[in-house]
C-alpha positions as CSV (number, residue, x, y, z in Angstrom):
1,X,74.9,26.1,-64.6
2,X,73.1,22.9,-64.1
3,X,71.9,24.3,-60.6
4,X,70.7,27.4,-62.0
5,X,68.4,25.8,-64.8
6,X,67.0,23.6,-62.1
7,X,66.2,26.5,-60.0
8,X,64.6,28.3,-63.1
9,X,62.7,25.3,-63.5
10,X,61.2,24.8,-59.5
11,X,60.6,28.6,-59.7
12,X,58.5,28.8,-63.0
13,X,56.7,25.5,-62.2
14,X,55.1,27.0,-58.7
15,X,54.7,30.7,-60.2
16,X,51.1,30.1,-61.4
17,X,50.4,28.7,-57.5
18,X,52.1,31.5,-55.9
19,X,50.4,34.0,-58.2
20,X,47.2,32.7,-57.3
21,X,47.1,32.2,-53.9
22,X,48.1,36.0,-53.5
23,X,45.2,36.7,-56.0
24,X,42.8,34.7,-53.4
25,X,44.6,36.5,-50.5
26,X,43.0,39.7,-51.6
27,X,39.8,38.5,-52.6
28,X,39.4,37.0,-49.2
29,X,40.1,40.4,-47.4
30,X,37.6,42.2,-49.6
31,X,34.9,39.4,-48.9
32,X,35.7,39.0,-45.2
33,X,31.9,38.2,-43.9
34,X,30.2,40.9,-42.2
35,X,30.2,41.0,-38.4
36,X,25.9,41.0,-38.8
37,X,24.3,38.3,-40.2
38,X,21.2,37.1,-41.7
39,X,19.8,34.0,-39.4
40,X,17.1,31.7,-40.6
41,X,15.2,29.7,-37.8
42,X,13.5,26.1,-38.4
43,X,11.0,24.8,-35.5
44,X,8.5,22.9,-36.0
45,X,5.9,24.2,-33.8
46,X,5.6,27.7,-32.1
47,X,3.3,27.3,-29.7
48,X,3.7,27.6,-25.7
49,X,6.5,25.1,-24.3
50,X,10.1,25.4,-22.9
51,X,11.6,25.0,-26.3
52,X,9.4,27.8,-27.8
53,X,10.4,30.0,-24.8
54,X,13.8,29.4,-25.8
55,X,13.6,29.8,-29.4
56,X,11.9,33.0,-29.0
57,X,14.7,34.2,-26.4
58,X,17.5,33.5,-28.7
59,X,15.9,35.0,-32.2
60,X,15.0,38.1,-29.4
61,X,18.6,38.3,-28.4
62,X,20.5,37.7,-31.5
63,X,18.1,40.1,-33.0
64,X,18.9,42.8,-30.1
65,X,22.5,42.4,-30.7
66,X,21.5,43.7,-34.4
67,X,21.5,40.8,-36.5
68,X,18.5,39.8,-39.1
69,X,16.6,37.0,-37.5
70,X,13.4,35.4,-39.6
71,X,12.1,32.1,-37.7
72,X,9.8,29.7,-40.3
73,X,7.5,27.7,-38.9
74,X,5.1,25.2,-39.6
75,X,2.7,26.0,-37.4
76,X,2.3,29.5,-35.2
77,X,-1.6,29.7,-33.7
78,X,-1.5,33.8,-32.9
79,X,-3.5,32.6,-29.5
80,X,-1.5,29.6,-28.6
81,X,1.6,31.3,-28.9
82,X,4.1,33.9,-26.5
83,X,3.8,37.5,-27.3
84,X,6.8,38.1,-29.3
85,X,5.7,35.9,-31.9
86,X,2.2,37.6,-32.7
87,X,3.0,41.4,-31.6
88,X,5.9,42.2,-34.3
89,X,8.8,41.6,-32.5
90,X,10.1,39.1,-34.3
91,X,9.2,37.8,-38.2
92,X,7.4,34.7,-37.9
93,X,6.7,32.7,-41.1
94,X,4.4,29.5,-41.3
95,X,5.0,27.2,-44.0
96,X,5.0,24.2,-44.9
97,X,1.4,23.5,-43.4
98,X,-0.5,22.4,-46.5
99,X,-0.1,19.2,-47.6
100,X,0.9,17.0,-44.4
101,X,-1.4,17.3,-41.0
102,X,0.2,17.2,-37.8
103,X,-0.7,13.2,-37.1
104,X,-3.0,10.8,-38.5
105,X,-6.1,9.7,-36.1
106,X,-3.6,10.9,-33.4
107,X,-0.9,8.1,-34.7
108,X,2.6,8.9,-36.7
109,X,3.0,12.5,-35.0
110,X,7.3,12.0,-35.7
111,X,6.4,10.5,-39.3
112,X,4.0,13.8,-39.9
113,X,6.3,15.7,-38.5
114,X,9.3,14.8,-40.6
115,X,7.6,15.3,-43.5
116,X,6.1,18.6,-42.4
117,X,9.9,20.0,-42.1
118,X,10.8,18.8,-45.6
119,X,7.8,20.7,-47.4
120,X,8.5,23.7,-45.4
121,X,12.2,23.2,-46.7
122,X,11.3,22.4,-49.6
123,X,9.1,24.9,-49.9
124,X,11.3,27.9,-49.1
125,X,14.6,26.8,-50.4
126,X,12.9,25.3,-53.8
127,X,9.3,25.4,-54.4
128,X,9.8,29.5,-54.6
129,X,12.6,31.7,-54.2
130,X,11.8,32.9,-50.4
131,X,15.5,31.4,-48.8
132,X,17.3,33.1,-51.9
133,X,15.8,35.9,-51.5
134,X,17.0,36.5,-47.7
135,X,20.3,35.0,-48.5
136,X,21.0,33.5,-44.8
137,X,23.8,33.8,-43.1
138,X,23.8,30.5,-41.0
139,X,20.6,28.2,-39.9
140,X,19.4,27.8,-36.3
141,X,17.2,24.3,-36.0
142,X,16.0,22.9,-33.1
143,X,13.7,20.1,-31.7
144,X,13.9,18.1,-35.5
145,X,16.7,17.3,-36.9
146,X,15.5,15.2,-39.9
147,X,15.6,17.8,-42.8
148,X,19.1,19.0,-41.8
149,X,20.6,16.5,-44.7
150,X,17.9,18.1,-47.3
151,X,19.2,21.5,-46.2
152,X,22.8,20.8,-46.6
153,X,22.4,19.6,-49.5
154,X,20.6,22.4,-51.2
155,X,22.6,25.3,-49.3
156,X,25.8,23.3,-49.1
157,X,27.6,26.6,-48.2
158,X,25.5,27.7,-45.1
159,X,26.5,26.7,-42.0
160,X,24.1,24.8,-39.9
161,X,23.4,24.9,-35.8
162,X,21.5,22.7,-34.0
163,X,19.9,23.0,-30.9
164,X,19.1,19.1,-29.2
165,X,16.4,19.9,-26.4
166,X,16.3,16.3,-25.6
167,X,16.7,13.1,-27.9
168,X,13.6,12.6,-29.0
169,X,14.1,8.4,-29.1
170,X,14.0,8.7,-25.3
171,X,11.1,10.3,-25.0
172,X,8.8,7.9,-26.9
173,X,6.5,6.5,-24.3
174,X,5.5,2.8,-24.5
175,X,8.2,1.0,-25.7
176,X,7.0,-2.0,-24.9
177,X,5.2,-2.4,-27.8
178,X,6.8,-4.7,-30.3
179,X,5.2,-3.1,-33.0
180,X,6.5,0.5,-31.4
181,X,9.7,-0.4,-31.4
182,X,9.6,-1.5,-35.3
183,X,8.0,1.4,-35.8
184,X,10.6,3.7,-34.5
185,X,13.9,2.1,-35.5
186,X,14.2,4.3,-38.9
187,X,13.7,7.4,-37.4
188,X,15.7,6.4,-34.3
189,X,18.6,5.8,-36.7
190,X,17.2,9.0,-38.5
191,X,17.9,11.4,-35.3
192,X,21.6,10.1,-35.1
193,X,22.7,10.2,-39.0
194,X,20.7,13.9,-39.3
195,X,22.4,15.6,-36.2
196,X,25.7,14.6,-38.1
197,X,25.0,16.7,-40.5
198,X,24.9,20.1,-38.3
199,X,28.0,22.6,-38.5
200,X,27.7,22.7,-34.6
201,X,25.5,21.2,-32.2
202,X,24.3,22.5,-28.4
203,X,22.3,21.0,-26.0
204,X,20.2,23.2,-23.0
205,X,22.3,21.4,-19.9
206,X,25.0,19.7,-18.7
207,X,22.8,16.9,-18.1
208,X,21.2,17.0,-21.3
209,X,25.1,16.7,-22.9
210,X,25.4,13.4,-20.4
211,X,22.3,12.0,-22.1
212,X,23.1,12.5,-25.3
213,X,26.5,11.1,-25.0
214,X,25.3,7.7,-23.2
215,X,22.8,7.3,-25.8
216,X,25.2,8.6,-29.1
217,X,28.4,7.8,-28.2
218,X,29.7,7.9,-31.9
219,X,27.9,10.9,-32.4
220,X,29.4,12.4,-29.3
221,X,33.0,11.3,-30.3
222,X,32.8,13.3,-33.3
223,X,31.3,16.2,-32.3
224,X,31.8,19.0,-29.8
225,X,28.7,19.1,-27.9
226,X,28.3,22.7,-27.0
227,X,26.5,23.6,-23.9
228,X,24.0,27.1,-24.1
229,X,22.2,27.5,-21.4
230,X,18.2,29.2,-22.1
231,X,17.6,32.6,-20.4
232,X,14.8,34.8,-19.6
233,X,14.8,38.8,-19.8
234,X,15.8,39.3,-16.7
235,X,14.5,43.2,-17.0
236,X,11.1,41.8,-16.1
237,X,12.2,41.7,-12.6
238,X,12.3,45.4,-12.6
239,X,8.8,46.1,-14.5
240,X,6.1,47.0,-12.6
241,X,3.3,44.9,-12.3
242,X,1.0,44.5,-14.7
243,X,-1.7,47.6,-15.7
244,X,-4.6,44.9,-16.9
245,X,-7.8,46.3,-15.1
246,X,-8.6,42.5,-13.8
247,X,-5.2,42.4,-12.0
248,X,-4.4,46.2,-10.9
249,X,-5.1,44.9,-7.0
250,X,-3.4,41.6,-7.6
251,X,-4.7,38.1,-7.0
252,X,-7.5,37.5,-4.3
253,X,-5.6,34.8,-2.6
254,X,-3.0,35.1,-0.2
255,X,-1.2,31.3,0.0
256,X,-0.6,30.7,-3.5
257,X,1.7,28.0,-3.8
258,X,1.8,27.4,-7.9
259,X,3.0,24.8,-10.7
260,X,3.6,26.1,-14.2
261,X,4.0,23.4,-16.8
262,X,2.4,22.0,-19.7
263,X,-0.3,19.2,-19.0
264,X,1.6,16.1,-19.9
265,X,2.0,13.4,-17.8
266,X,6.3,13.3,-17.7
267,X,5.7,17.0,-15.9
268,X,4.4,14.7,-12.8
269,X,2.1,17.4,-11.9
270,X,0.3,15.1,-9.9
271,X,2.9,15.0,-7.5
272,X,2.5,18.8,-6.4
273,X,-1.5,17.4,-6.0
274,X,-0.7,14.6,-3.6
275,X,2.0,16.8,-1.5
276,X,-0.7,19.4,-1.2
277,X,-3.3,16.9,-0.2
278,X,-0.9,16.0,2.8
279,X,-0.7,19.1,4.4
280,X,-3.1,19.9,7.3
281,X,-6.7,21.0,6.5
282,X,-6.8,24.0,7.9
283,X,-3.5,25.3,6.2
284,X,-5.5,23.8,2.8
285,X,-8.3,25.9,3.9
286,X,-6.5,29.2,3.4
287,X,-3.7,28.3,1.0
288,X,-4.4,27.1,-2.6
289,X,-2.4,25.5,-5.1
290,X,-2.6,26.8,-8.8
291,X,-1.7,24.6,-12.0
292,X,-1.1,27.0,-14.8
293,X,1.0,26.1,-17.8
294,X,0.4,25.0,-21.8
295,X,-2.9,23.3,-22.7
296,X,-3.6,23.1,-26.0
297,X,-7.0,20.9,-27.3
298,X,-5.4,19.4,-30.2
299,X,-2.8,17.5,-28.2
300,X,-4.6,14.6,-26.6
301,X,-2.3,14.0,-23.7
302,X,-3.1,17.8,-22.4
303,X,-6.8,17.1,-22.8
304,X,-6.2,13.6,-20.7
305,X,-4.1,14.2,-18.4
306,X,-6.0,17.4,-17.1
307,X,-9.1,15.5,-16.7
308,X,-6.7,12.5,-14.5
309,X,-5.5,15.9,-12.7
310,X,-8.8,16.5,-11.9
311,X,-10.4,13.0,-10.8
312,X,-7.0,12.7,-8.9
313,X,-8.2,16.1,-7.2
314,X,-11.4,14.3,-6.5
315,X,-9.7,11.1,-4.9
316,X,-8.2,13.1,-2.3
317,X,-11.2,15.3,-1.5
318,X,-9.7,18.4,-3.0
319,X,-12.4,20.9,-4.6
320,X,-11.0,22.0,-7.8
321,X,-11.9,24.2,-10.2
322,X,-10.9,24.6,-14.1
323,X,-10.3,28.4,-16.2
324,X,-9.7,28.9,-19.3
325,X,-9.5,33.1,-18.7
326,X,-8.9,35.5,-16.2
327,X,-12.2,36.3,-14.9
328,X,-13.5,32.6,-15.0
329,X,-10.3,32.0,-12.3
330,X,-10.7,35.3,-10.5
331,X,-14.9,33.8,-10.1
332,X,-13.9,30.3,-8.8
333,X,-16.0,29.4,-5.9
334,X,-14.2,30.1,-2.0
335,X,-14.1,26.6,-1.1
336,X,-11.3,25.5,-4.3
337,X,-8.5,24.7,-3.6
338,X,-6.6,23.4,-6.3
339,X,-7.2,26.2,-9.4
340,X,-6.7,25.1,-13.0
341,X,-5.5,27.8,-15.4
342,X,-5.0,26.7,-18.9
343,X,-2.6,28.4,-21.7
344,X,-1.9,31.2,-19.0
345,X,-0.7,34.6,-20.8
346,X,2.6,36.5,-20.0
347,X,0.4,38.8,-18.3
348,X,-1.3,36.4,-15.6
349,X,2.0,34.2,-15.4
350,X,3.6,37.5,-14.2
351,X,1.1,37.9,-11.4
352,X,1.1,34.6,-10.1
353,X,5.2,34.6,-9.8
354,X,4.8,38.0,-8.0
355,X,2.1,36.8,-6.0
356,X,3.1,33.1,-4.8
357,X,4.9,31.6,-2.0
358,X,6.4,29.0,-3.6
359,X,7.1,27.5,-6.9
360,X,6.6,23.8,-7.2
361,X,8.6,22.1,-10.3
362,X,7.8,18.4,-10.3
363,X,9.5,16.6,-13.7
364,X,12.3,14.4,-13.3
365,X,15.2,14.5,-14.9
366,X,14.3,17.4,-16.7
367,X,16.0,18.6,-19.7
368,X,16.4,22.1,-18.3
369,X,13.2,23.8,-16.7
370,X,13.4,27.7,-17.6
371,X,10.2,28.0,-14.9
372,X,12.7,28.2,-12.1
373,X,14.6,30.8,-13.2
374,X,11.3,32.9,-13.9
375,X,10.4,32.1,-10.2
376,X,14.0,32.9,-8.9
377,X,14.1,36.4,-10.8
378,X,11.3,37.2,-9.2
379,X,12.5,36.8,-5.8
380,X,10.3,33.0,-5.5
381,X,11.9,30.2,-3.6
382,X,11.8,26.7,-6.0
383,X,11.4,23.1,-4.9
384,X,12.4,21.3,-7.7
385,X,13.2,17.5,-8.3
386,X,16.6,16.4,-7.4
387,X,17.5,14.9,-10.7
388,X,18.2,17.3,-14.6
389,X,18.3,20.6,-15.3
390,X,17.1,22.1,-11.8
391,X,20.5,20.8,-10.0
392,X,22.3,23.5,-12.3
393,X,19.9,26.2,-11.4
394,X,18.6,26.1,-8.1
395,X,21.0,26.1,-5.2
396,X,19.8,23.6,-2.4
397,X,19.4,25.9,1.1
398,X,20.2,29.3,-1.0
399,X,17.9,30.0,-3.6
400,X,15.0,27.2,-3.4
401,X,15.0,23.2,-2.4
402,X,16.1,20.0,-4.2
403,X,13.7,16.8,-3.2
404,X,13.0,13.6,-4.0
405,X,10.2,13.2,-6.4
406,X,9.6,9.5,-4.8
407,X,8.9,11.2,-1.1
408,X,6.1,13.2,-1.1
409,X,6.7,13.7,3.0
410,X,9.5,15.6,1.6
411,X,7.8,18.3,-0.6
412,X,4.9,18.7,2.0
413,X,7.6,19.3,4.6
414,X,8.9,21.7,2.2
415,X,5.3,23.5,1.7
416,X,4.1,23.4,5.1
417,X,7.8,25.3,5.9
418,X,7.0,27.9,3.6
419,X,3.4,28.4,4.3
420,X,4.1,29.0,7.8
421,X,6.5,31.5,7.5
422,X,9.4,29.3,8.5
423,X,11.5,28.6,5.4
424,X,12.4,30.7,2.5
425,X,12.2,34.3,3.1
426,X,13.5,37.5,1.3
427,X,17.5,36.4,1.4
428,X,16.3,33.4,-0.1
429,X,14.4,35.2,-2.8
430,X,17.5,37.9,-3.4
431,X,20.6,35.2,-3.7
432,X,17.7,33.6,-6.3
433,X,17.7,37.1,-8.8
434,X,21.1,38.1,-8.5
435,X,22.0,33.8,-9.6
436,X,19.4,34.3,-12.3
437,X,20.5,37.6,-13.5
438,X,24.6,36.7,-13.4
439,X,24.2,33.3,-15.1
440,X,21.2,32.9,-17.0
441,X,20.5,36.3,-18.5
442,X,19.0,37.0,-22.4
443,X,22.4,38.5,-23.2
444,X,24.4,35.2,-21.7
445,X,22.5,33.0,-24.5
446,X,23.0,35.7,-27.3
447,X,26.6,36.1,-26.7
448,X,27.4,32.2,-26.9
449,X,25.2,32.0,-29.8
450,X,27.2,34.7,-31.7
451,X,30.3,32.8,-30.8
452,X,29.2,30.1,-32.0
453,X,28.0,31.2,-35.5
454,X,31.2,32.9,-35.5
455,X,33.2,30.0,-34.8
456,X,31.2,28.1,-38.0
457,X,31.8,30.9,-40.1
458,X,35.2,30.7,-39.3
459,X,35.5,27.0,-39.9
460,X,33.6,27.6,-43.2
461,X,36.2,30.1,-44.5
462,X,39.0,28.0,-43.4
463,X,37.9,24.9,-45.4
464,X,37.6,26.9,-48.3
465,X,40.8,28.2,-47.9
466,X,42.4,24.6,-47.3
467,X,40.7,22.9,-50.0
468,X,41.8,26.1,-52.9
469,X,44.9,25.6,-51.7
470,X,45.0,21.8,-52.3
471,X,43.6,22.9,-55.5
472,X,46.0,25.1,-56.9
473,X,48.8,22.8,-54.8
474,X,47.5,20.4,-57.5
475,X,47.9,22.7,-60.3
476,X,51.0,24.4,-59.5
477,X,52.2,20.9,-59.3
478,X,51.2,19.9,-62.4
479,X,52.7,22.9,-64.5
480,X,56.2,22.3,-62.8
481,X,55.9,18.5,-64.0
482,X,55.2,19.9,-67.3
483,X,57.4,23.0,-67.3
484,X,60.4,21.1,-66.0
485,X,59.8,18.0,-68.6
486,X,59.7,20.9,-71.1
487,X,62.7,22.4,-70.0
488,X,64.5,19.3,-69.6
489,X,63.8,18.0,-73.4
490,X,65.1,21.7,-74.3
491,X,68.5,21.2,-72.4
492,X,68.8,17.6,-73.3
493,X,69.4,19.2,-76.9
């Protein structure tokens, strides 16, 4: 008898937690999130870059593979900025750009910046009821992590992904300034906390994952640093050229041996200047090297380091010659040899990797580069630095070259080679598309994306499940104590 009444007692006390946790069994079944989702992107800055490229891929990919995408901005100039972001393709909002300017006198660029995410945070998510309205699924940020604390805190429930390009404390230049180094300690410290606060982070490479683990190593311990490689639309390789009238017969130069990057002085451009300056003059004579990539006048480093690009030109006896469009370039006079192009368009960056011989890419230790796989779809052999991203993409002897940046014998070996007719080739240029097309296409970075969001979806429901069930563990606990002290009074009598 005794037995039973204890029984009686252990059942009735865990009935309310048993009833329950059936009850939230159903209801989780009913509100099982949808396979589609509604994804907010935060970047700072959508202009022309490698991160921008990327960012645009991804919303493009995520947004082919049918899910909501809206990227917010703080700043999107419709001329300084790839196609997809002024044609419709994707829904771009700026905000956020009112109150804060991008630096001060050229000075506190990562303060400004900062404080331009928070407005446009603030801005969306409480200023007005823009984030509520679109009820996001999950965030994408990238480049800034700083406001990822302010949005976890006012959307507690939506998970969070950040993408890390590239620590930013490591690519603060001078250093060596006391007062620099003061400076930057808060934010440095900044960088570390905020990423902490992401649902998942990813970086571009598995260099990039090395860096960040060498320079976070607490951060690294406690978080599973995701690698997600950027892509390109690899059905570009099959369009045919482009229909502009300017460019229906192609480029008027035969040798084109071409650099694509932004003007800033870690690209090392000036390497591909002193390589060409080496080879013989009468190859220089007929071949001509073209620097195309992002220039934009309110950076001061573009605006610098193009004119050091072009007394450097000077030094060595090279006639250069600057465009800022497509029939200035196409007018140059016969004798340049080293070509300018600034801000090139889709359109003329298709021609010239359809029309050149070789594509040089001169940073070290790059994050990633996503201009050799643009070259390599398009059948161009790549001589790249032997340090970062490139030594995951480009295959030394297969699909382009690997050098030492400190040689410069090496990469006008390399030129000369290719000029002549003696290295490279079309095997070269076909194991280069089918590398870029199996490993690095747009679907590849969608697809670990949506896995990704998945995964933190998952992990979002299964923390809600754990902690309501330490909740009504609690409870049922609490109505057995009572239940059986209540029973035991009554059989005491």
């Amino acid at each position: 008898m005794e037995r039973y009444k204890i029984c009686c007692v252990m059942w009735f006390g865990t009935l309310p937690y048993h009833l329950l946790t059936l009850r939230l069994k159903e209801m989780s079944s009913k509100s099982s999130p949808s396979k589609k989702k509604t994804l907010v992107f935060l970047h700072p800055d959508l202009g022309i870059g490698g991160a921008e490229r990327l960012v645009v891929d991804a919303a493009v990919g995520l947004q082919k593979r049918g899910h909501k995408v809206i990227i917010f901005t703080s700043h999107c100039d419709p001329a300084h900025c790839f196609d997809e972001a002024r044609d419709g393709t994707l829904d771009v909002r700026v905000r956020g750009n009112t109150l804060i300017p991008p630096s001060i006198l050229g000075r506190f660029s990562i303060l400004c910046a900062i404080l331009r995410q928070l407005h446009l945070i603030l801005q969306i998510a409480l200023f007005t009821s823009e984030l509520s309205s679109i009820s996001p699924s999950a965030f994408f940020v990238d480049q800034l992590s700083a406001g990822l604390p302010l949005l976890k805190m006012l959307l507690p429930g939506t998970p969070v992904f950040f993408y890390c390009h590239f620590p930013d404390l490591l690519l603060v230049q001078n250093r060596q300034n006391p007062l620099k180094r003061l400076y930057r300690i808060p934010f440095d410290a900044l960088e570390q906390f905020s990423m902490g606060c992401a649902d998942a982070v990813a970086v571009n490479s598995g260099f990039t994952r090395s860096v960040v683990t060498r320079t976070w190593p607490s951060l690294a311990a406690a978080t599973d640093l995701k690698i997600v490689y950027p892509c390109i639309d690899t059905t570009a390789s099959a369009s045919p050229s482009p229909s502009s009238p300017t460019l229906e017969s192609g480029l008027p130069w035969s040798d084109i041996l071409l650099s694509i990057n932004r003007f800033e002085r870690k690209k090392d451009v000036a390497l591909a200047v002193r390589a060409f300056a080496l080879l013989p003059p009468t190859t220089r004579r007929v071949a001509k090297l073209i620097i195309a990539g992002g220039y934009d006048p309110r950076v001061a480093e573009n605006v610098s380091y193009h004119s050091e690009l072009v007394e450097l030109c000077s030094g060595l006896g090279l006639p250069s010659f600057t465009a800022k469009t497509l029939p200035t370039a196409l007018s140059c006079p016969a004798e340049t040899q080293v070509l300018f192009l600034l801000s090139v368009p889709n359109t003329l960056k298709e021609v010239l990797l359809r029309s050149a011989k070789l594509l040089l890419y001169t940073p070290s230790n790059e994050h990633f580069g996503i201009v050799p796989l643009e070259a390599m779809l398009r059948g161009l052999p790549v001589l790249a630095a032997d340090s970062g991203g490139p030594t995951e993409t480009v295959v030394e002897g297969e699909t382009g070259w690997l050098r030492d940046p400190g040689q410069v014998d090496e990469w006008k070996a390399v030129m000369e080679g290719v000029l002549a007719g003696k290295l490279g080739g079309e095997e070269m240029g076909r194991k280069g598309k089918e590398r870029v097309v199996s490993k690095f296409g747009a679907d590849k970075m969608a697809e670990r994306l949506e896995e990704i969001f998945e995964g933190m979806e998952k992990q979002k429901v299964d923390k809600g499940r754990r902690l309501r069930g330490l909740i009504f563990t609690l409870l049922g606990g609490i109505v057995a104590v009572v239940v059986a002290g209540g029973l035991s009074v009554w059989m005491a009598r």
